[in-house]
TIROVO-889609 format. One record per residue (C-alpha): x, y, z; residue number from 1. Coordinates in steps of 0.2 Angstrom, whole numbers, plus 5000, padded with zeros to 4 digits. Example, Ala and Ser with C-alpha at 12.3 -4.5 7.8 and 13.67 -1.06 7.14 Angstrom:
residues 2
   c1   c2   c3 resi
 5062 4978 5039    1
 5068 4995 5036    2
//
This chain:
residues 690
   c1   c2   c3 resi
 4837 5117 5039    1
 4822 5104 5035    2
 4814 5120 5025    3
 4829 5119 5012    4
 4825 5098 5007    5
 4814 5100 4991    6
 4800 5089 4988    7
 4788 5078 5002    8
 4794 5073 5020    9
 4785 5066 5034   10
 4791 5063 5054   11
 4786 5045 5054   12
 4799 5040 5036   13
 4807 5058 5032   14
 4811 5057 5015   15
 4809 5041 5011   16
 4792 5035 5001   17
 4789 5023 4989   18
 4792 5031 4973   19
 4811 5030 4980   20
 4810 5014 4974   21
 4816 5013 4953   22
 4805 4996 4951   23
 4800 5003 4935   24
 4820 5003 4928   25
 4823 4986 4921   26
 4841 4986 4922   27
 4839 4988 4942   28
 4824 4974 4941   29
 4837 4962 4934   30
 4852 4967 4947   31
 4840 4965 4960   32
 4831 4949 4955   33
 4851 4942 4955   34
 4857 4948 4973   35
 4841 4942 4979   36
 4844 4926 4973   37
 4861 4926 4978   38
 4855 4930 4992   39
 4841 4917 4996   40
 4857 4905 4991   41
 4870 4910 5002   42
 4854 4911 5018   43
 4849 4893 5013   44
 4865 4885 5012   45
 4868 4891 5029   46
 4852 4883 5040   47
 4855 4868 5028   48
 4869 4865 5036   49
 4866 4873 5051   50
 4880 4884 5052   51
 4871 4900 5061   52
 4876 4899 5076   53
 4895 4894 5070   54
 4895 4910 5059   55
 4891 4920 5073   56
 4903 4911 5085   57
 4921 4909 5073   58
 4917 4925 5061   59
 4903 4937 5068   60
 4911 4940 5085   61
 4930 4937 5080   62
 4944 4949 5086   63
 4954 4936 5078   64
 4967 4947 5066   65
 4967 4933 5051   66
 4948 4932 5052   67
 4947 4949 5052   68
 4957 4951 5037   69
 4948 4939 5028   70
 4931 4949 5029   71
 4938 4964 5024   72
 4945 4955 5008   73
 4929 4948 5006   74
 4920 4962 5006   75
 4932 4969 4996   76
 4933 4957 4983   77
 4913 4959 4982   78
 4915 4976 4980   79
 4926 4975 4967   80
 4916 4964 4956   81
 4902 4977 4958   82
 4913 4992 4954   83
 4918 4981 4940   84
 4899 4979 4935   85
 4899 4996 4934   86
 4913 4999 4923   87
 4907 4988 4910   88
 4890 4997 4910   89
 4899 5013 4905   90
 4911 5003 4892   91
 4896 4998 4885   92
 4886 5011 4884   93
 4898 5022 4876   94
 4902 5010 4863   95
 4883 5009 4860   96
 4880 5027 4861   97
 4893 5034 4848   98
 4887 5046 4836   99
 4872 5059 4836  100
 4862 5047 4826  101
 4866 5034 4838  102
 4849 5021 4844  103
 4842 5023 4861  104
 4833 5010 4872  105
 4825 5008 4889  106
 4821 5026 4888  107
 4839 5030 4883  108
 4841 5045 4868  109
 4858 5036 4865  110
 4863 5020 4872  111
 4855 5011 4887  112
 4858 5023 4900  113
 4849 5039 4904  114
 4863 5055 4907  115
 4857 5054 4927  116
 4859 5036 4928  117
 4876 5035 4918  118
 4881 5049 4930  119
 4877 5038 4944  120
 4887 5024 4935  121
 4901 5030 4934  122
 4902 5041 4952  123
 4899 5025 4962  124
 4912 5017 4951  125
 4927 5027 4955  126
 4920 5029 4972  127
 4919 5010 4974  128
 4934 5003 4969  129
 4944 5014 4979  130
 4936 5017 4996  131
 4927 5000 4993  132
 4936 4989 4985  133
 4954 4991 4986  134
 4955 4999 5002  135
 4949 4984 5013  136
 4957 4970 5002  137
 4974 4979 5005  138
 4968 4983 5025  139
 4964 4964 5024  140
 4983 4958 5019  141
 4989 4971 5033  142
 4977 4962 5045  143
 4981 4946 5041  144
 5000 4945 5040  145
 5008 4959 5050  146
 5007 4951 5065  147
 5011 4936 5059  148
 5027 4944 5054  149
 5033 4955 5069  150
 5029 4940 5081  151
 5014 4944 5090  152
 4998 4935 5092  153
 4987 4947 5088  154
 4983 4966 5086  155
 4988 4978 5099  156
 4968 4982 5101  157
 4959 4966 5095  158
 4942 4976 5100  159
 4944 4990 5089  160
 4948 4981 5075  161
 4932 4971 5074  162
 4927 4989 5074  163
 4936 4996 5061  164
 4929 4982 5050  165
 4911 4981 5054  166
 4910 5000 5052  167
 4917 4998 5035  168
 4905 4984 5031  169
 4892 4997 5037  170
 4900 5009 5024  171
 4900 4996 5010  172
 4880 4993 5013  173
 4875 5010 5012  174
 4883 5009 4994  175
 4872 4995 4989  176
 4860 5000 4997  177
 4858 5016 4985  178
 4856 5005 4973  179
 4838 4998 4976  180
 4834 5014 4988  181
 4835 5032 4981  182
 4850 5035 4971  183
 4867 5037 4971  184
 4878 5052 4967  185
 4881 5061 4952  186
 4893 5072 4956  187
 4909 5061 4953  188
 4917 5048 4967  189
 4929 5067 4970  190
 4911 5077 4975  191
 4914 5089 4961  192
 4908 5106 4969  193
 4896 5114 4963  194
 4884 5099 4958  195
 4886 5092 4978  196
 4880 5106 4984  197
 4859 5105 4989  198
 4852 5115 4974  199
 4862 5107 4960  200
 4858 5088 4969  201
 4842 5090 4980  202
 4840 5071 4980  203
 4850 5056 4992  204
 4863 5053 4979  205
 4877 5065 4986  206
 4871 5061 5004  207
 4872 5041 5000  208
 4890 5045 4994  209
 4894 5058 5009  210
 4888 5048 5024  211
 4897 5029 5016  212
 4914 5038 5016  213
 4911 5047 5031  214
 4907 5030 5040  215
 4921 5019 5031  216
 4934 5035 5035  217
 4929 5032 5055  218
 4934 5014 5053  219
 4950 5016 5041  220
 4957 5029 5055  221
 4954 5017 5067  222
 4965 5004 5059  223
 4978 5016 5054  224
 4981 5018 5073  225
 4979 5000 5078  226
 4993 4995 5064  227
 5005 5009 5071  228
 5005 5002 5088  229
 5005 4984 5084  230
 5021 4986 5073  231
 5028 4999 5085  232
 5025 4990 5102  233
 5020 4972 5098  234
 5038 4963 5088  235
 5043 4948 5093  236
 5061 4946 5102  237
 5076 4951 5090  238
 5063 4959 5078  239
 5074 4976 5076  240
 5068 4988 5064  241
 5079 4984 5050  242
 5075 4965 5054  243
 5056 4969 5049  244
 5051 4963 5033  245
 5048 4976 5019  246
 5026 4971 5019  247
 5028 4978 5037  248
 5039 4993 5034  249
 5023 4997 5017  250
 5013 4994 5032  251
 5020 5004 5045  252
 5020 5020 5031  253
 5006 5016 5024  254
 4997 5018 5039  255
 5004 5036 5046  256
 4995 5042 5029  257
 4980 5035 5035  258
 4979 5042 5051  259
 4983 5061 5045  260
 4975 5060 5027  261
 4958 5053 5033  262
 4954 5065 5047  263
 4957 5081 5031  264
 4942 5071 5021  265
 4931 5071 5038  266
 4934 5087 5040  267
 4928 5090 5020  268
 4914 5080 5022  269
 4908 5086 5037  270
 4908 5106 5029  271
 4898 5097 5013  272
 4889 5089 5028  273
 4885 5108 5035  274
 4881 5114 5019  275
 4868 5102 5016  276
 4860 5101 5030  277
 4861 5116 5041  278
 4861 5130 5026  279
 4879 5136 5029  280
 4891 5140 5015  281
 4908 5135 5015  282
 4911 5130 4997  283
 4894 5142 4989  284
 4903 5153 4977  285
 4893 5171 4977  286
 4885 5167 4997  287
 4904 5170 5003  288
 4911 5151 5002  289
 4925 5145 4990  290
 4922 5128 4980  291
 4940 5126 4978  292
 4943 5126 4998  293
 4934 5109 4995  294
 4945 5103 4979  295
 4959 5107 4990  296
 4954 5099 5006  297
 4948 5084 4995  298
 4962 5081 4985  299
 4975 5085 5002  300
 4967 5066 5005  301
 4966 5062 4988  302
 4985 5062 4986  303
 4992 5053 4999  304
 4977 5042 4999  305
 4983 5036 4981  306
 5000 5029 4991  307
 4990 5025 5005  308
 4987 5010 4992  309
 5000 5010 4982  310
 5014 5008 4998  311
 5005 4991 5002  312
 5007 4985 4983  313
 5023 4987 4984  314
 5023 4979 4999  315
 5015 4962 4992  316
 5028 4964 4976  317
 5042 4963 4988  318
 5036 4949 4998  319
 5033 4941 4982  320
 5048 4942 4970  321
 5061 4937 4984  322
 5051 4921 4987  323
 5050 4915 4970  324
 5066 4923 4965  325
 5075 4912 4980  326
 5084 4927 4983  327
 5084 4940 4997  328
 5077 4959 4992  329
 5092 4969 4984  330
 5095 4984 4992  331
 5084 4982 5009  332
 5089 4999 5017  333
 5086 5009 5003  334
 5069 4999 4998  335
 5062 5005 5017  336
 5071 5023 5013  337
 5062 5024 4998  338
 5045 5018 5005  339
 5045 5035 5017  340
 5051 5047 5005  341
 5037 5040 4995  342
 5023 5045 5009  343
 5032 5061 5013  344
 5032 5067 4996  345
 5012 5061 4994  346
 5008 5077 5002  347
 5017 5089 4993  348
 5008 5084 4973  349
 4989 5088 4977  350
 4989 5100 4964  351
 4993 5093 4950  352
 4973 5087 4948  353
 4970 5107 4944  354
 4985 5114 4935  355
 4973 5123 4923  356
 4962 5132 4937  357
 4975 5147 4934  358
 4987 5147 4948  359
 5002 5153 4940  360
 5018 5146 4935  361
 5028 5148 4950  362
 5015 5134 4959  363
 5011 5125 4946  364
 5031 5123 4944  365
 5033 5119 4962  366
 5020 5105 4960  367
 5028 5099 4943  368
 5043 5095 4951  369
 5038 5089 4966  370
 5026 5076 4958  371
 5040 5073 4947  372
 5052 5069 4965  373
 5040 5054 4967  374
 5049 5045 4952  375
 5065 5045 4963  376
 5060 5033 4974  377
 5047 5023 4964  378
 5064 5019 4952  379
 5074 5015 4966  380
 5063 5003 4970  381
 5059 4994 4952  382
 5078 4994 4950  383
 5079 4986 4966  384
 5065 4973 4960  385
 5074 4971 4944  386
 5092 4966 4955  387
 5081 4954 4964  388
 5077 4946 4952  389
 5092 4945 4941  390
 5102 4930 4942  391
 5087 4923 4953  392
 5079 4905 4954  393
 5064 4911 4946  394
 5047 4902 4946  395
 5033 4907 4939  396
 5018 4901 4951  397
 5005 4914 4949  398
 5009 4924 4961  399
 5024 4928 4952  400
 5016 4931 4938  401
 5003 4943 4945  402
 5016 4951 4952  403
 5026 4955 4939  404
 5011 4963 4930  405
 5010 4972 4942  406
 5026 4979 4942  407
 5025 4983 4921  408
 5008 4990 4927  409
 5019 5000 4936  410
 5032 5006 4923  411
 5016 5012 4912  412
 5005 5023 4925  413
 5021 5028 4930  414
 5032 5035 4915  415
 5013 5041 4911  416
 5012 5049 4926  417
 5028 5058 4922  418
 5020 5067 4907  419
 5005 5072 4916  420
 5018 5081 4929  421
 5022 5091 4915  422
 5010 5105 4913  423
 5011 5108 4897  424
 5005 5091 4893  425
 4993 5094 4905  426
 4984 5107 4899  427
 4984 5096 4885  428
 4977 5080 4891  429
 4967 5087 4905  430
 4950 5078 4909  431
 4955 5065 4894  432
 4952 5048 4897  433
 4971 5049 4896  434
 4971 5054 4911  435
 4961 5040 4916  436
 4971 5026 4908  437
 4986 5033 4920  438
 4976 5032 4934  439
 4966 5014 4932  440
 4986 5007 4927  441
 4992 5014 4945  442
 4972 5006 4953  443
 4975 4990 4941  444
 4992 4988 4950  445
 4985 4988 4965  446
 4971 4974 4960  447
 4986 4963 4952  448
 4994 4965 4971  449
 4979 4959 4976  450
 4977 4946 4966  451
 4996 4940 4971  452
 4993 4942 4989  453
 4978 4930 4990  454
 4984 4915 4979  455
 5001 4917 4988  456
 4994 4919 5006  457
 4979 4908 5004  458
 4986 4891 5008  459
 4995 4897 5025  460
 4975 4901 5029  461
 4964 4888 5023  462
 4978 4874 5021  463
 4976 4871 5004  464
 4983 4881 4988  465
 4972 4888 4973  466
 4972 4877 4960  467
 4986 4882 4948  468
 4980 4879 4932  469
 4964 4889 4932  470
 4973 4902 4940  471
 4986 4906 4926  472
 4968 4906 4916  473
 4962 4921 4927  474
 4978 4929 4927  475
 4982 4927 4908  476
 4963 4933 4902  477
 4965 4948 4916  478
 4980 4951 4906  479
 4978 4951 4892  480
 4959 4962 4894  481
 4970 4977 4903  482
 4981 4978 4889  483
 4966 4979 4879  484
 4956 4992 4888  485
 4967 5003 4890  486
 4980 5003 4875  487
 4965 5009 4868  488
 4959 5021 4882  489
 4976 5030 4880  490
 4974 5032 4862  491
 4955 5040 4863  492
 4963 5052 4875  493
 4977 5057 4864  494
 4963 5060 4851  495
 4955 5071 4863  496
 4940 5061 4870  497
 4935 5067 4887  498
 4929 5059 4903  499
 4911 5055 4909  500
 4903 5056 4890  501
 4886 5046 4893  502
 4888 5047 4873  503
 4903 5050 4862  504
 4899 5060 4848  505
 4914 5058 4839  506
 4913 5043 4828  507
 4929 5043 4823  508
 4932 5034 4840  509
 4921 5021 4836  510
 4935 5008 4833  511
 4945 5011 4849  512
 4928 5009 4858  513
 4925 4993 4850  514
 4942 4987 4856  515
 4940 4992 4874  516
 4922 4984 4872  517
 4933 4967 4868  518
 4945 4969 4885  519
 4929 4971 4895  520
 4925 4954 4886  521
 4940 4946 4891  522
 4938 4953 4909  523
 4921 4947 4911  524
 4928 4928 4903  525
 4944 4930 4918  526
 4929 4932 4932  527
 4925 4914 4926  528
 4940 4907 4927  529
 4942 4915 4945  530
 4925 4907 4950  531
 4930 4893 4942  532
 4949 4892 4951  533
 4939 4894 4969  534
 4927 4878 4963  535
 4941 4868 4959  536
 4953 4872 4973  537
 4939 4870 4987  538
 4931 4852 4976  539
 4950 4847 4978  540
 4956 4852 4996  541
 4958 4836 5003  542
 4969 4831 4991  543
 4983 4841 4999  544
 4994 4841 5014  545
 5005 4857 5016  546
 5019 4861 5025  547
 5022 4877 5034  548
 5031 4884 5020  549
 5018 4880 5003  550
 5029 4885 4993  551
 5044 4880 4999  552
 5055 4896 4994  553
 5048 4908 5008  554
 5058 4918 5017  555
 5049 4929 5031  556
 5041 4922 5050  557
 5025 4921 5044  558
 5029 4902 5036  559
 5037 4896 5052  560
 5019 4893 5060  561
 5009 4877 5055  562
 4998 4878 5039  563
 4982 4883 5042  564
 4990 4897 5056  565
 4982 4892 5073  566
 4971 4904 5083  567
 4984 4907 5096  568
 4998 4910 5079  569
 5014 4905 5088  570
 5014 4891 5103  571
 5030 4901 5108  572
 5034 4918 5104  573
 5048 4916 5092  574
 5066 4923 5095  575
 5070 4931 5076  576
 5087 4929 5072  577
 5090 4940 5058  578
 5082 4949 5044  579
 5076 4935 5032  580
 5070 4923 5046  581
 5064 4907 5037  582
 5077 4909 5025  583
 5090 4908 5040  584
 5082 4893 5047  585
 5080 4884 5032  586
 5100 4888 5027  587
 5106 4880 5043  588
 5091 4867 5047  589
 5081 4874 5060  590
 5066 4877 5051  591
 5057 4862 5060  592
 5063 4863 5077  593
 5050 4862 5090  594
 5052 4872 5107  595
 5056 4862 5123  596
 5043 4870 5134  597
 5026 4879 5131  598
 5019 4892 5140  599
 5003 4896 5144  600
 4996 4909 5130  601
 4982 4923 5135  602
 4971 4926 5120  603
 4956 4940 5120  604
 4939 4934 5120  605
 4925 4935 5105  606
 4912 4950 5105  607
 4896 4954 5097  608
 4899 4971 5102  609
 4908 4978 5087  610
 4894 4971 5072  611
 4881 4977 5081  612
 4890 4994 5083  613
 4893 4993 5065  614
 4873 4988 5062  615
 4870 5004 5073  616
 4882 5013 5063  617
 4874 5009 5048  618
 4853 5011 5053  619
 4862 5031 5058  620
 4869 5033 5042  621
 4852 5028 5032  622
 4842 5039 5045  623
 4852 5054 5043  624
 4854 5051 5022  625
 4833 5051 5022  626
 4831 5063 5037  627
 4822 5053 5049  628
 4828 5059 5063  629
 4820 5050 5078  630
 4829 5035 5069  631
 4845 5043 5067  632
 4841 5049 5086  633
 4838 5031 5091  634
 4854 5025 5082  635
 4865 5037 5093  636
 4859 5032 5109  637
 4863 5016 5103  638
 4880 5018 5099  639
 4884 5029 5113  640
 4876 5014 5125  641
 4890 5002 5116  642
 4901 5012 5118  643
 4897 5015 5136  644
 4894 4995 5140  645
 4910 4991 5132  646
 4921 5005 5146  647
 4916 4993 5159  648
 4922 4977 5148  649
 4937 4973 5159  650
 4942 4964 5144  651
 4943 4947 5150  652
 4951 4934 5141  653
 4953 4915 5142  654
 4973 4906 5145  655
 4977 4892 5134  656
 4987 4879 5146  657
 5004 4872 5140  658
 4997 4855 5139  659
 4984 4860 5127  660
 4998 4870 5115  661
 5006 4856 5115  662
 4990 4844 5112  663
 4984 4858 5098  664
 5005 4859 5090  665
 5002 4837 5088  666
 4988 4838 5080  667
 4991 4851 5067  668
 5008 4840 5065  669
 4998 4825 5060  670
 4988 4836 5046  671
 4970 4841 5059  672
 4964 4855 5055  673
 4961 4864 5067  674
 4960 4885 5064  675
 4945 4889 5077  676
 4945 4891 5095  677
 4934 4881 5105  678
 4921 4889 5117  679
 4932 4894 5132  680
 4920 4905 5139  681
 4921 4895 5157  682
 4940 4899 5156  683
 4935 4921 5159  684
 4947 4929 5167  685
 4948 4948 5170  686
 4967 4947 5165  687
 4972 4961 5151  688
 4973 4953 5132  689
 4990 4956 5129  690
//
């Protein structure tokens, strides 16, 4: 009910007045005056060299699948450096802020930041790097290499993927826009209940927080069912399952998660939602609600959405190590095995997050060992890395090398993760930055995948590799800082520091801080090194002409098209032969044959239909966080018209000729460039896509 909204609301701007604005809080003048500035950059550079109406032709409107995976590493990688941002605000305001007698500054007691901005900090921190940050860097690789993989041209509903993105893109706005805008939550990136609630959290923080996830969940559910149906109906000729690479198997698992863990968070959110909004009380202890009907439903998600990003990783790994091992994976069957009984088990260990809210032995036992079963698998498949690599032609190129931190990454959160399984230790450790440490060595893996995937898919993209020098920089710094960090994070939790201290009043700790202090250093010199790696690469890109295998040492049919992958990806659909494609191909010569005759290819057309669905998207989820509802009202109708336009979209596409293929094949041969589609929209028919 509008009556439950503390504080002054009017129809024309709802909650939204002026004094939502923190221009007085110099920390937030600064991170402004840069992303405008940024900004102003990026916006003049563009009409300088007149590339509006290219952006909105090749990248705004795309259903292309690599372009689309691109954005959504974009915007992940942006993401991250702002989660990172954050993190180093909290590393540094606790080494600053240690001890009762400890100085304060810009109206700080201890420290630089005020309780309800450190709260803030740190809540869009964890909510950031994994809904934000990880998530579409990881949906990116899927997007990007999957149907390169299986065969196909594109995914099995180029439409609703643009979708997919451009909501998340919506999502990821809403995040930054909290930051200029009202504020953000302080309740924790989980939505600890009680503080969620209206009376504990009056202002726009939780709703920011709620709406953002709710909007991104819409988008990664929608991809989780477009990457099912590509894998499961769109393979090339021959592709049998146990012919598909292991990225796509991740994939494939990775994905079923998604589209039953995402719907239980909707479901969460949208009681919250209730709560907040209409005056129910599904989680209000004492006005017949339960708080930990939310823990559970959250953390139901919670679980399998920690696979739902580590299955990729291990997807990447195992893409990785077999190419610059020169070796096929060891034990395929069991690696794919593995990989499900990984996402099966994900929902069986949500409650080990609260083994000390007094359930009783027999459950916490049962979730003991079942988050113990996880190890099984995870072993099988670090011995099967381990096999892979033994006796291998091993090359360190860096993404070798991220991958194999990745994997010791791994073996640390893991074996950690063990111990946590244990109760006991639990009860011990429990909201520790132990605890924390575990968790950001399983997240950390994840960004080192990350990290591996685009230095090692880049060049079949762009045509041109990252510059290797600079990026065994950026990998070695990165390093070097995580060890860092958190060799000393594990040690302040083992002498009992606990999470979310916007001061540590222990100075015994002091040291420790001091050395985590030094990793965030280290990070923020290996961000240097990465700009600095995508200066060099980009200044020098000419220099190089590439073959469709880079590296030379590939092994799966993604490096059997030409480098930069075409539009169209394959002139002919390609007949897969056995598991390990490439690899078969090279062995017996036939890596560079050319097909006899080309057929015509139908591709989908652009749209502009899914960003401004996404724009609509995003003006309904800042209407409804500031309550003004004839804007939130306008929004719908908007999105409900798109959707409504779009059902009598027949879907028309273009056909690419065989004489053009072969014309477009030529010219990559000779080393043009030529990843964009030309302006076919003469060439409309009303034929289906695929």
């Amino acid at each position: 009910m509008q009556l439950q909204v503390p504080g002054p609301w009017s129809p024309l701007l709802g909650r939204l007045t002026l004094n939502a604005i923190p221009y007085e809080n110099p920390i937030l003048q600064v991170t402004f005056a840069v992303v405008a500035l940024i900004g102003l950059v990026i916006v003049g550079l563009v009409l300088y060299h007149k590339k509006v109406g290219y952006l909105w032709r090749e990248w705004l409107t795309t259903v292309d699948h690599k372009k689309i995976g691109v954005m959504y590493i974009i915007i992940g990688l942006v993401m991250l450096f702002r989660g990172f941002a954050d993190g180093l605000l909290i590393r540094t305001q606790q080494v600053l802020a240690n001890g009762p007698h400890a100085a304060g500054m810009l109206g700080a007691k201890h420290g630089f930041l005020p309780p309800f901005h450190f709260d803030q900090v740190y809540s869009a921190h964890g909510t950031i790097m994994i809904l934000f940050a990880a998530t579409p860097i990881l949906t990116g690789f899927q997007n990007i290499v999957v149907p390169l993989q299986i065969g196909a041209r594109d995914m099995a509903f180029p439409y609703m993927n643009a979708v997919s993105l451009w909501l998340t893109t919506a999502a990821a706005v809403l995040v930054m826009i909290s930051l200029f805008v009202g504020d953000f939550s302080q309740a924790g990136w989980v939505g600890l209940i009680p503080l969620t609630e209206l009376p504990y959290s009056p202002g726009v923080g939780v709703d920011y927080w709620m709406w953002a996830i709710q909007i991104s969940s819409v988008g990664t559910t929608l991809n989780a069912i477009n990457m099912i149906v590509t894998i499961v109906d769109m393979r090339a000729p021959g592709m049998s399952w146990f012919r598909m690479p292991v990225f796509s198997w991740t994939t494939l698992s990775t994905n079923i998660i998604g589209l039953t863990a995402f719907p239980v968070l909707g479901v969460a959110l949208a009681l919250l939602g209730a709560d907040r909004y209409l005056g129910t009380h599904f989680f209000t202890a004492g006005m017949g609600g339960n708080l930990m009907l939310y823990t559970n439903l959250f953390w139901i998600w919670g679980h399998p959405e920690v696979y739902f990003l580590i299955l990729p990783t291990f997807g990447v790994i195992s893409e990785v190590i077999p190419a610059f091992s020169e070796k096929p994976i060891f034990g395929y069957v069991t690696m794919v095995a593995a990989t499900f009984a990984i996402a099966g088990i994900s929902w069986l260990v949500w409650l080990h997050h609260f083994f000390t809210m007094g359930a009783g032995p027999d459950i916490n036992g049962f979730f003991s060992v079942a988050t113990m079963l996880v190890g099984i698998p995870t072993g099988v498949k670090v011995f099967n890395w381990m096999f892979t690599l033994y006796r291998g032609r091993i090359t360190y190129s860096v993404p070798m090398l991220w991958a194999m931190f990745g994997l010791f990454l791994l073996l640390v959160g893991g074996l950690t993760g063990m111990m946590l399984a244990i109760p006991a230790i639990n009860y011990t450790v429990h909201d520790s930055v132990f605890v924390i440490a575990h968790f950001h060595c399983m997240v950390l893996m994840v960004v080192c995948a990350g990290f591996a995937g685009v230095t090692y898919w880049f060049p079949k993209l762009f045509g041109f590799k990252l510059d290797e020098g600079w990026g065994k920089a950026f990998f070695w710094t990165f390093a070097i800082g995580t060890v860092t960090v958190f060799s000393a994070m594990f040690a302040l939790g083992f002498e009992g520091e606990t999470r979310r201290l916007d001061w540590t009043f222990n100075t015994a700790w002091k040291p420790m801080l001091v050395v985590e202090e030094v990793g965030m250093v280290l990070y923020v010199i290996s961000l240097v090194f990465f700009a600095t790696m995508l200066v060099v690469s980009i200044r020098n890109r000419h220099k190089q002409r590439l073959a469709a295998d880079p590296w030379g040492t590939s092994r799966t049919l993604e490096w059997l098209t030409p480098t930069p992958v075409p539009f169209y990806n394959y002139a002919v659909t390609p007949q897969v032969n056995t598991r390990d494609e490439l690899a078969w191909r090279r062995k017996y010569g036939l890596e560079n044959t050319k097909p006899d005759v080309y057929e015509d290819i139908h591709m989908p057309r652009n749209s502009g239909l899914p960003v401004i669905l996404g724009a609509l998207a995003g003006v309904w989820g800042f209407a409804m966080i500031w309550r003004i509802w004839w804007l939130a009202a306008i929004s719908l109708v908007g999105i409900v018209l798109v959707v409504i336009i779009r059902s009598f979209d027949k879907n028309a596409g273009y056909h690419l000729q065989p004489a053009e293929v072969e014309a477009m094949e030529r010219d990559l041969a000779i080393g043009a460039i030529m990843a964009e589609q030309s302006d076919r929209a003469h060439h409309h028919t009303h034929a289906e896509a695929h």
